[in-house]
N, CA, C and O of each residue as an XYZ file, in Angstrom:
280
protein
N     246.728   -103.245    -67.284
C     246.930   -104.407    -66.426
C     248.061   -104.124    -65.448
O     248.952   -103.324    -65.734
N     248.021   -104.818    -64.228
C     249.431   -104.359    -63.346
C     250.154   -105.745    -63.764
O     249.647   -106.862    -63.870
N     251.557   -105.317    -63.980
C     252.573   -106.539    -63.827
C     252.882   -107.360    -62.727
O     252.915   -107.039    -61.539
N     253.158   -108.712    -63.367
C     252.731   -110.046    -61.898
C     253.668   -109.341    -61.254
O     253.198   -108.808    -60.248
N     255.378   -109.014    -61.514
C     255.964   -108.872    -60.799
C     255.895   -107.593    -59.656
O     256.562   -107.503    -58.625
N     254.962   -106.721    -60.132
C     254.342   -105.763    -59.172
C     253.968   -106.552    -58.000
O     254.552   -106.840    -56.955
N     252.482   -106.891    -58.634
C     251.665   -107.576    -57.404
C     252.890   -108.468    -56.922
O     253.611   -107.630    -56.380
N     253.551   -109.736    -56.811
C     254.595   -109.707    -55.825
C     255.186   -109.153    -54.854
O     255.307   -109.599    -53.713
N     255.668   -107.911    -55.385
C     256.395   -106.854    -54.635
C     255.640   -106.398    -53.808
O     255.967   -106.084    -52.663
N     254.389   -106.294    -54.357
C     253.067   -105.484    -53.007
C     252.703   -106.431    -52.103
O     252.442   -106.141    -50.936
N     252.661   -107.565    -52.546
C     252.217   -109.097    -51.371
C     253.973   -109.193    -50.574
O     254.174   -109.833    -49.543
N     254.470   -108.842    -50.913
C     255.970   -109.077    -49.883
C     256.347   -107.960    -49.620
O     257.337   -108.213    -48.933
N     256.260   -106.669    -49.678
C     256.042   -105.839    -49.069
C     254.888   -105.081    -47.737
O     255.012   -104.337    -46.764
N     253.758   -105.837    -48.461
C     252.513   -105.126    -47.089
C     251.876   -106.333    -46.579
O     250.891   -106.361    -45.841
N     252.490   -107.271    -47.011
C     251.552   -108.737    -46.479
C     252.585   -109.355    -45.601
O     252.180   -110.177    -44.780
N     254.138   -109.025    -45.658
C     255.233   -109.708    -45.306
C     255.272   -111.523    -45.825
O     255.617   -112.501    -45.161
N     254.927   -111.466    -46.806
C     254.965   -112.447    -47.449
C     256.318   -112.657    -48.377
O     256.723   -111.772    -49.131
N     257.225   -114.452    -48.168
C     258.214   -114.453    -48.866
C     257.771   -114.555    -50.369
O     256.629   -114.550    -50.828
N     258.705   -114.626    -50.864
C     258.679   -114.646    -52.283
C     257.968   -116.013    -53.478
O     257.219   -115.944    -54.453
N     258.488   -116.874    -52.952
C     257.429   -118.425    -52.945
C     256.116   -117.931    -52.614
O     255.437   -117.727    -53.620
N     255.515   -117.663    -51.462
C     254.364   -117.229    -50.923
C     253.419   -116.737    -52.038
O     252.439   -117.240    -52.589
N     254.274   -115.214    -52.203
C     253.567   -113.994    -53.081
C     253.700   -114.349    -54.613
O     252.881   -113.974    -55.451
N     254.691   -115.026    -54.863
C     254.308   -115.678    -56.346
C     253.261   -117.004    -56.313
O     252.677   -117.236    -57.372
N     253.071   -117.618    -55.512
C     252.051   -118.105    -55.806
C     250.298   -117.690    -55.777
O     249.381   -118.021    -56.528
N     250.334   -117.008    -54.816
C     248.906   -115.893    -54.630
C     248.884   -115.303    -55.704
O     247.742   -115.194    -56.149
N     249.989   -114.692    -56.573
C     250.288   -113.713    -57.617
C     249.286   -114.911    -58.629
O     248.214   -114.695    -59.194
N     250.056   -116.115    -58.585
C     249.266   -116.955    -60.014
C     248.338   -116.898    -59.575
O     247.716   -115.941    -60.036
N     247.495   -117.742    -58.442
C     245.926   -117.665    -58.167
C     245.009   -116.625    -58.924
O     244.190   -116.791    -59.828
N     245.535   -115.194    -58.066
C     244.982   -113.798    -58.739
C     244.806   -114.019    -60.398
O     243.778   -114.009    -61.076
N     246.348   -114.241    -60.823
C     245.831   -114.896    -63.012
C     244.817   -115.432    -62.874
O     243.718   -115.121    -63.333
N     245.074   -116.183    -62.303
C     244.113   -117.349    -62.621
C     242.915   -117.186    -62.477
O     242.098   -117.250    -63.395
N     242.656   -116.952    -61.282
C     240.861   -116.853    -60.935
C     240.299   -115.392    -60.828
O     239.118   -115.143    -60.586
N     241.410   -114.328    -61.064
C     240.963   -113.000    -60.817
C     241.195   -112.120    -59.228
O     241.368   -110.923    -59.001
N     241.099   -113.424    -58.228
C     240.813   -112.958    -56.828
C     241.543   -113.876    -56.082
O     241.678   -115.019    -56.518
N     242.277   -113.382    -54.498
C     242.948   -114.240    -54.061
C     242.436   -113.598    -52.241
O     241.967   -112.511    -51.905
N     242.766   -114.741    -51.473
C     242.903   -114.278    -50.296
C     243.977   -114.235    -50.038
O     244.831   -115.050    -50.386
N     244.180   -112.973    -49.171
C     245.950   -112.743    -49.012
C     246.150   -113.325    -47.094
O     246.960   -113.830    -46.315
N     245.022   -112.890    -47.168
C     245.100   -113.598    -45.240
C     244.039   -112.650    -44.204
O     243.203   -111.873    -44.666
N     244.234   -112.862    -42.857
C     242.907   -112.349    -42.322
C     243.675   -111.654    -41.147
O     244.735   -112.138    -40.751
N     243.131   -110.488    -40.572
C     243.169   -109.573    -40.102
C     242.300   -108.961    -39.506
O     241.179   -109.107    -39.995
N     242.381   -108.167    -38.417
C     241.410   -107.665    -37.940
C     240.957   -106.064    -38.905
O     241.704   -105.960    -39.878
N     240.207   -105.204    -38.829
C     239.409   -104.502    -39.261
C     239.636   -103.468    -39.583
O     239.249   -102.755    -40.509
N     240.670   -103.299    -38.344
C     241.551   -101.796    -38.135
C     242.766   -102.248    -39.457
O     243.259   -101.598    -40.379
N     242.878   -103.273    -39.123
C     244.519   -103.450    -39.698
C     244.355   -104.093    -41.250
O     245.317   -104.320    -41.984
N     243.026   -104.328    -41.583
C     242.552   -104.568    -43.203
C     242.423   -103.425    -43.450
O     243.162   -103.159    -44.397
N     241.936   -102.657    -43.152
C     241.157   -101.270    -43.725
C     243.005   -100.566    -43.826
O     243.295    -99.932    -44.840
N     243.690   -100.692    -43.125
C     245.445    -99.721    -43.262
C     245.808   -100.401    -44.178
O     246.292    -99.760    -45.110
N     245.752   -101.910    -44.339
C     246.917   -102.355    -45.488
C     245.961   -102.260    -46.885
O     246.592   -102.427    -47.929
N     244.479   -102.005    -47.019
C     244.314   -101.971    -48.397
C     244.553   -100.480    -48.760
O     245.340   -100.221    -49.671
N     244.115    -99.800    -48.301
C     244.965    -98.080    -48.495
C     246.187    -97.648    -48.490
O     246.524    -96.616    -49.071
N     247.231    -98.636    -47.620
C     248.505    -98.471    -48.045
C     248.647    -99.399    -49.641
O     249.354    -98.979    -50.558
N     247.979   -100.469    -49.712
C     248.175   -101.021    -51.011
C     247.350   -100.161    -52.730
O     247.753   -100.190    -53.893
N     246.433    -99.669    -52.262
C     245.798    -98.574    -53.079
C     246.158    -97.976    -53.505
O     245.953    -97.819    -54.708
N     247.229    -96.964    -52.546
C     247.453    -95.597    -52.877
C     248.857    -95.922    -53.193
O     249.354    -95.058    -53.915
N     250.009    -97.302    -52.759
C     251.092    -97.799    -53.512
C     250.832    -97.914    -55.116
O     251.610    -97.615    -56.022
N     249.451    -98.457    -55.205
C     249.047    -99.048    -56.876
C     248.981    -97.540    -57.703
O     249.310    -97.510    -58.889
N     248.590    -96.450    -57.084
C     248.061    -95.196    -57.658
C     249.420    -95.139    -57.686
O     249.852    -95.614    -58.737
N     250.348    -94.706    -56.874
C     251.414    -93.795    -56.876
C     252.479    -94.197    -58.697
O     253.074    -93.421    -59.444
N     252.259    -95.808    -58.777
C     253.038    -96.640    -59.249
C     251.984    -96.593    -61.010
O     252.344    -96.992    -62.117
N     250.934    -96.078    -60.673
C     250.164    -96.190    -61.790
C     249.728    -97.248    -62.799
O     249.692    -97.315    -64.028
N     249.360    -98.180    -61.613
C     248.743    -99.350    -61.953
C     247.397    -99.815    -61.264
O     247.051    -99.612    -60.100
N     246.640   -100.572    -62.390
C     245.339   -100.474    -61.607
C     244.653   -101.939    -60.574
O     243.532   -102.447    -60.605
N     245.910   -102.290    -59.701
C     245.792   -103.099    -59.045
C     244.719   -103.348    -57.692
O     244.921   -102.692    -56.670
N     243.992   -103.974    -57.733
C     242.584   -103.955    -56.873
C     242.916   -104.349    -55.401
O     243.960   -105.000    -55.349
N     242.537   -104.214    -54.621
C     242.579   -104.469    -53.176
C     241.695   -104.237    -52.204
O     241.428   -103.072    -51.912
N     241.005   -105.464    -51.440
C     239.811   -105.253    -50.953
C     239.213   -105.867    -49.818
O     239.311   -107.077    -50.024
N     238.574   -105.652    -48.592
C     238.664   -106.425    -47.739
C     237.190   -106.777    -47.790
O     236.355   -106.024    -48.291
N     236.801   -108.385    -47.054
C     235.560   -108.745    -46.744
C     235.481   -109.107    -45.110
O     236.442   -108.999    -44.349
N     234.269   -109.516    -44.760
C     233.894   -109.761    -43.973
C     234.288   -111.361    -43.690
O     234.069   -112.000    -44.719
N     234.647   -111.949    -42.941
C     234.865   -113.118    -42.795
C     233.489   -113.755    -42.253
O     233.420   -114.960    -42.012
């Protein structure tokens, strides 16, 4: 499992999200599994889930990150 306080750190780090913000997305994610973190264009979803990916690998946790289609 990744620790909440990870996912935090990764939502206020690559989302620029404050800390209120990213702890609450953080519970959602408990809660329902899945969260929207916010919307972006295509170029710039596709950079922040690979910078968030390969943060989760480096850190060795298996934290998911994923973009859709709006």
């Amino acid at each position: 499992y990744t620790p909440m306080e990870f996912v935090v750190i990764v939502l206020e780090r690559f989302f620029g999200l404050n800390h209120a913000q990213a702890f609450e997305i953080m519970l959602t994610v408990h809660k329902k599994g899945v969260a929207v973190v916010g919307v972006f264009s295509h170029e710039i979803a596709e950079t922040k889930v690979a910078q968030v990916m390969d943060y989760a690998r480096r850190h060795q946790h298996p934290l998911q990150c994923t973009m859709e289609k709006e």
